[in-house]
Structures are given as structure tokens and as C-alpha cells.
C-alpha positions in Angstrom: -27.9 23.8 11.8 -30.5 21.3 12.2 -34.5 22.5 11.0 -37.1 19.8 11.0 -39.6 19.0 8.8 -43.5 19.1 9.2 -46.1 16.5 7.1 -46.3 19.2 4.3 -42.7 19.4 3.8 -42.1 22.5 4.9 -39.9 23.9 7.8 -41.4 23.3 11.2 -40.3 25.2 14.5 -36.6 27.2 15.0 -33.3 25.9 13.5 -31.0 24.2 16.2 -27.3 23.8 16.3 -26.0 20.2 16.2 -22.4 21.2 15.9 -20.1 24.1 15.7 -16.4 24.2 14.0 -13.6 26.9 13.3 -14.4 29.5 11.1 -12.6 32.6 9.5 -10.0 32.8 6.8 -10.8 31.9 3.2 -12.7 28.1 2.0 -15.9 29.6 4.0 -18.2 26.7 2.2 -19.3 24.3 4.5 -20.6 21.1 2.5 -22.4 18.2 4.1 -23.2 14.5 2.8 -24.9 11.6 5.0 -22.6 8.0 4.5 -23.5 4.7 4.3 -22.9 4.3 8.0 -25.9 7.3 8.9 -22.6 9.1 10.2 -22.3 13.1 8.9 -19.4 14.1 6.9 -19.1 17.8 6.9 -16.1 19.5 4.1 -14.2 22.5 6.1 -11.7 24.1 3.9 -8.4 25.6 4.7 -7.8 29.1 6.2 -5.4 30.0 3.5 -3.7 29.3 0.4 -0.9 27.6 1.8 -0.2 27.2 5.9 0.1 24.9 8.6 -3.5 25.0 9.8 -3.1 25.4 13.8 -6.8 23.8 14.2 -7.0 19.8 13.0 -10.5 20.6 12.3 -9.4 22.9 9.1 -8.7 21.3 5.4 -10.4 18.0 6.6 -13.6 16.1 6.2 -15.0 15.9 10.0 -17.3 12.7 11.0 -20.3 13.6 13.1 -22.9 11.2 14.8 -26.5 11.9 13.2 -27.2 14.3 15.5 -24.1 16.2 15.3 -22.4 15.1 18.4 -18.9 13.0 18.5 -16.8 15.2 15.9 -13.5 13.7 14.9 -11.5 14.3 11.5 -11.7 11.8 9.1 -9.8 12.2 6.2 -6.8 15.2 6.4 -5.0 17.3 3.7 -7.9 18.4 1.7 -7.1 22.1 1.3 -10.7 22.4 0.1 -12.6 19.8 -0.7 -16.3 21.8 -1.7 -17.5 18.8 -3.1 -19.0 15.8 -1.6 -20.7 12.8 -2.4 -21.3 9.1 -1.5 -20.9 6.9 -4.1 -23.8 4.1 -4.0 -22.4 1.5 -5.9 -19.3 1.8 -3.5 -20.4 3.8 -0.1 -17.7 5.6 -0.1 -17.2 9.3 0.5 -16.1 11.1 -3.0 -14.4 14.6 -3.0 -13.4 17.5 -4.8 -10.4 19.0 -4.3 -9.6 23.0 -4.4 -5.7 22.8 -4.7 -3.7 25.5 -4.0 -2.8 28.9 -6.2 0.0 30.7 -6.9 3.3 28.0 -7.4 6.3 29.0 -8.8 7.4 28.6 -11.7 3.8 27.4 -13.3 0.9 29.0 -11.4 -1.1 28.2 -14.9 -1.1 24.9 -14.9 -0.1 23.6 -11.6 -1.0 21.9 -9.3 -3.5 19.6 -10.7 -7.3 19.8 -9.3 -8.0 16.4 -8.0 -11.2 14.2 -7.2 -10.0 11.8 -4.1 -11.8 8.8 -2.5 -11.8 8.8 1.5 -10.6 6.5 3.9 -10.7 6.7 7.3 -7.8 8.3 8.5 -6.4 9.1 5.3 -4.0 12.2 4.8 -4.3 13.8 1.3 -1.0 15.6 1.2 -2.0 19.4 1.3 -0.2 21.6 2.4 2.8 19.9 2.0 3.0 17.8 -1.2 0.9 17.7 -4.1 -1.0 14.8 -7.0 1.0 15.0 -10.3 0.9 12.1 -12.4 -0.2 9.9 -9.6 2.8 10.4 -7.2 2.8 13.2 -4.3 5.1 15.8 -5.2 7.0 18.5 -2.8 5.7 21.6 -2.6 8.4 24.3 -3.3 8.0 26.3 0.2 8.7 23.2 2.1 12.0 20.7 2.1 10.9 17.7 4.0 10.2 15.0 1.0 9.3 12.7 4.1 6.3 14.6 4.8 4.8 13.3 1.3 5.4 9.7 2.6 2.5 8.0 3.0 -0.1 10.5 1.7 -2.4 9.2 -0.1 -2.2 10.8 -4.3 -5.5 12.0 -6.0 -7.8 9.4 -7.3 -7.4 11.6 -10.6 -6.3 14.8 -11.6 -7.9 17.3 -13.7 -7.3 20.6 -15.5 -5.5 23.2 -13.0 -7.7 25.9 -11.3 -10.9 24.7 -12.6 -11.9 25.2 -9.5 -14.2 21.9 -8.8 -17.5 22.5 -6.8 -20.5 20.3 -6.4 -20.1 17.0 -7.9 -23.2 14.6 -8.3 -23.3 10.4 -9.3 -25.9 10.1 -12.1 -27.0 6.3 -10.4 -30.6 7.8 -10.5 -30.6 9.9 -13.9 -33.4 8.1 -15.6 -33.1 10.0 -18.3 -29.5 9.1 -19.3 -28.5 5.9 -21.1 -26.8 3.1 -19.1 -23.8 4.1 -20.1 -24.5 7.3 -18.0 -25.2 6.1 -14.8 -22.3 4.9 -12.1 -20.1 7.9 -13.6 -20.2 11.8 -11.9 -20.6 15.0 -12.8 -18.5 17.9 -11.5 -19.6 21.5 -11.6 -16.6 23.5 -12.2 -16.7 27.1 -11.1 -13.5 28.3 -13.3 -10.1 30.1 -12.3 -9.4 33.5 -11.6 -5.8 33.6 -12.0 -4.9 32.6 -15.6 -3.6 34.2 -18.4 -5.8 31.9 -20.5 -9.6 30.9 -18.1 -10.7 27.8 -18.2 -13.3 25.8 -16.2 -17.0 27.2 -16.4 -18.2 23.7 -17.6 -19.8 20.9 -16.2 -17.8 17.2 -16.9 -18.9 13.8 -16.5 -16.0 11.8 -14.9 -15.8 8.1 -16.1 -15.7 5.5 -13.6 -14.8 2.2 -14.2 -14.5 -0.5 -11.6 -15.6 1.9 -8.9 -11.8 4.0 -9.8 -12.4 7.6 -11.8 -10.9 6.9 -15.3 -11.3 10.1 -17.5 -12.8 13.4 -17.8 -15.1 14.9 -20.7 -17.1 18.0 -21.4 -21.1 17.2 -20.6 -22.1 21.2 -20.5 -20.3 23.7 -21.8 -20.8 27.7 -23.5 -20.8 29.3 -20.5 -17.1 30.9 -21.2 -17.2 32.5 -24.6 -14.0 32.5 -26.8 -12.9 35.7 -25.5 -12.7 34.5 -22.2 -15.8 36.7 -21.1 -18.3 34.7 -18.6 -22.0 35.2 -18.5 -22.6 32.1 -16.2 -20.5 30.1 -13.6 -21.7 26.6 -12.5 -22.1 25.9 -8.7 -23.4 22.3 -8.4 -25.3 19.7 -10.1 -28.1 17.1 -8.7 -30.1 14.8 -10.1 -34.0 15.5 -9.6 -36.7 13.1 -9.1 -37.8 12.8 -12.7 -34.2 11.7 -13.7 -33.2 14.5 -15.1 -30.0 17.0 -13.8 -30.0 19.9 -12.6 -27.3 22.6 -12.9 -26.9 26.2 -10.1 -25.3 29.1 -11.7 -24.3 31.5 -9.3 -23.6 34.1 -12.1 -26.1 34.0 -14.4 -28.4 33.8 -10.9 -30.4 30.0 -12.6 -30.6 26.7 -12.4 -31.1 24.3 -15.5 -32.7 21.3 -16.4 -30.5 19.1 -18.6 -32.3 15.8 -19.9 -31.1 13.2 -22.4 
């Protein structure tokens, strides 16, 4: 949905649809980020854990004109990819990826979480293979190793089940040293299905030479020892004063994080 803007800022006259797409089944998030070409990128997750999506449109990133017209998929095999950015440095489209639950024999730790960079056309395995050390790997309910071939592996792989949302470049974030800006953050929303949680954090991803090198802690406390939650972190911005901004959809806040 489209709503324009008057002088003050403010919403002026009815929202309009530019574009519809499938819905039902689980991934409902829609997320939406403007490239360096003006095009419209729009996130549509899966309909499932694990399937064959029947509509193309499904576990994709979709390319839209400006004004919502021309869809066509643009990168495929992104079981749910909630977050999206584009890079500045780079102009290219940045993800996160929701991989899948419940794999035998080690549902804890597998499959890797993965941030991936888009290309046009690009297939990113799921639901067939998966990212493990940099190689696409089978996944157990299918046997056809050729459907990995030419997939394109994660640009890097973090903790299982984290469960990566909004992710953010910190370019702008004034209030950061240097060595802060041209790296990411990623809001992770934390599993559900381990014996031990984890996630309920925000990182900074290190990027060097425009590649994602390494993750670290930037927010945590969040999770307490026990494994207990009072507060799960949605997505992270940087405002205008160049500060960050963190949504938690638990604790119902958003908080200011400066240097």
C-alpha cells in the first residue's frame, strides 16, 4: 500500500494499492527496501517450514517498478528473508535469512541462519539444500544433490535459530567511531525450539571489503541466565541524530543506543 505525504509530513488522502502478492501460510512479514536503481524489492517468506512453494512469488525477493507495477522475482530460495537492506557503499540488496526448523538429527544447532547478498536471478538453495561452512548442503527430506548445484551459499552464517529480523548499515551512525560505520546490525528475535534459547540480542556484523566477516554482541541482557525473556528485539535503524534505534516487540519499546 501506497499513502502520500502532505507539506507537514503527515498522511494525506486514502492509502492505495500498488501491488498485490500471495498470502496465507506462515512468514506473513512483508518487508520492503528501495535499491540503487529506484526499483522496489519486497521480502515474501515461505508458506511453510519446508515445501515446494507452488507460487514463484513465495520465499523470494520480488522487483517492483516505483510504483508497484512490473513484479518479477529476483533473487529465489530465501525461505524467509525478514530482513532487508541496501548496502550504500555497495548498492546491493543485503538479507536476512529465516532458515528452516526442525532437522534431524540436530534441530539445535542446524541449519545455520545466514545473511546473503542478492544478485539478480540468484537461487539461495531453500528448500532443498542448505549454508554450512560455505558449501550448500542436502537437506535430509530430499535426494537430488544436483538440485544444490549452482545455488548460491550464504554470505555468512550465524548461530542456528536466532531467528534474524531487521538488519540496519550504521554508514550514517554519527555517533559511532569509524570503525563502526560500513558494518550492520542485526536484530535477532531468538528461537523457540531449543533446549538451551539463544538469540534476543542485537549484533554488529563486520564487513570488510564489502563481504560480511564476523559477528559480535552490540546489545545484549534481554535473555537472563535462566533463559527467561523480558524483551525481544524486532529491528534496528539509525535516526537522524546518528544514533540507533532498537523495536522490542516484547517489552512493547524502542531504545536509543548512542556511542
Amino acid at each position: 500500500m501506497r499513502v502520500r505525504l502532505g507539506a507537514t509530513g503527515r498522511a494525506s488522502g486514502e492509502p492505495e494499492a500498488v501491488n498485490h502478492y500471495s498470502g496465507g501460510g506462515t512468514h506473513w512479514t512483508r518487508s520492503i527496501v528501495f535499491g540503487a536503481d529506484s526499483a522496489m524489492y519486497v521480502a515474501v517468506g515461505s508458506s511453510c517450514n519446508l515445501c515446494v512453494e507452488k507460487d514463484s512469488t513465495r520465499a523470494a525477493v520480488m522487483r517492483y517498478d516505483e510504483d508497484g507495477r512490473n513484479g518479477r522475482v529476483f533473487a529465489r530460495g530465501l525461505r524467509n528473508a525478514v530482513g532487508i537492506a541496501l548496502n550504500p557503499a555497495t548498492g546491493q540488496i543485503w538479507v536476512s535469512q529465516n532458515e528452516r526448523d526442525n532437522i534431524a538429527p540436530d534441530h539445535q544447532n542446524l541449519p545455520p541462519e545466514e545473511i546473503n547478498i542478492l544478485r539478480d536471478g540468484g537461487d539461495y538453495g531453500w528448500p532443498y539444500c542448505y549454508s554450512l561452512h560455505g558449501a550448500a548442503v542436502l537437506n535430509p527430506e530430499y535426494h537430488d544433490g544436483a538440485r544444490c548445484s549452482g545455488t548460491i551459499p550464504a554470505a555468512l552464517e550465524m548461530q542456528a535459530h536466532s531467528a534474524p529480523l531487521g538488519i540496519t548499515f550504521l554508514h550514517d551512525a554519527t555517533s559511532f567511531p569509524e570503525e563502526y560505520r560500513g558494518d550492520l546490525l542485526v536484530a535477532f528475535h531468538g528461537s523457540w525450539n531449543r533446549d538451551e534459547p539463544t538469540g534476543a540480542k542485537v549484533v554488529r556484523v563486520h564487513i570488510v571489503n564489502g563481504q560480511p566477516v564476523s559477528v559480535e554482541d552490540f546489545v545484549t541482557g534481554w535473555q537472563l541466565a535462566n533463559g527467561e525473556r523480558w524483551g525481544r528485539p524486532v529491528d534496528a535503524i539509525v535516526y537522524r541524530d546518528g544514533s540507533v534505534l532498537i523495536s522490542d516487540d516484547a517489552g512493547g519499546a524502542i531504545y536509543r543506543v548512542s556511542h
